[in-house]
N, C-alpha and C positions, 0 to 999 in steps of 0.2 A: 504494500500500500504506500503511495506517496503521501506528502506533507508538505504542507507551503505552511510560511511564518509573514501576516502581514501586518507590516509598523507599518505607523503615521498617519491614522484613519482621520478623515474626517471630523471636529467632533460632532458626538452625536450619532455618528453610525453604526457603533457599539450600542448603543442604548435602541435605536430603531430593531436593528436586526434582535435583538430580544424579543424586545416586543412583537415581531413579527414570527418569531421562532414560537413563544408561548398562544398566537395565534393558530398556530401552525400542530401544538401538541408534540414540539419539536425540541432536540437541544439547539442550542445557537449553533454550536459544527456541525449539525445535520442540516439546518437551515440554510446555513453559508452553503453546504458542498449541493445543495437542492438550485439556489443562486447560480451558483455557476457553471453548474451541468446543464440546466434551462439556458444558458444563456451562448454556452459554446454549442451546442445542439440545435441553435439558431441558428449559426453560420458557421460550418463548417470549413476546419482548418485547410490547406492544403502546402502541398513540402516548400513551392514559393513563397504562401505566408511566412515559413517556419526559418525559410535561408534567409529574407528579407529582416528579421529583430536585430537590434542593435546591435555592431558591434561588442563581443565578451556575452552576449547573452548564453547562458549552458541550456544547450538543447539535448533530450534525452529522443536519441533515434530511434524508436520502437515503430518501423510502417504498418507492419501489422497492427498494433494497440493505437494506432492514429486516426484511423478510419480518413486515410488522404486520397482527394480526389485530385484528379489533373484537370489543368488550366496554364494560358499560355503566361509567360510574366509579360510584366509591363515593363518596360525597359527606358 
């Protein structure tokens, strides 16, 4: 299982995501990982996306576990 660690929220966005997690009948990490699965599941990545992040960005290359589709870059 991975893990991400994110500083420097917003404030308040700690205190939203509660509240919307105890809406939910949720922990806040299941709430959060609910966030962001709805949200990558919206537009799906592809390996352009993935070559195009920052400079020093660690990409974890798993194509199988990526579900990537092809498209041409923009150049």
């Amino acid at each position: 299982m991975e893990q991400i660690l994110i500083r420097n929220l917003p404030a308040g966005t700690k205190a939203a995501l509660k509240a919307r997690a105890e809406q939910h009948r949720r922990s806040v990490e299941a709430e959060a990982r609910e966030i962001l699965s709805g949200a990558l599941e919206r537009e799906p990545l592809t390996l352009v996306d993935l070559l195009s992040t920052d400079e020093g960005a660690e990409i974890d290359f798993e194509p199988d576990g990526l579900g990537l589709t092809a498209r041409t870059p923009e150049l």
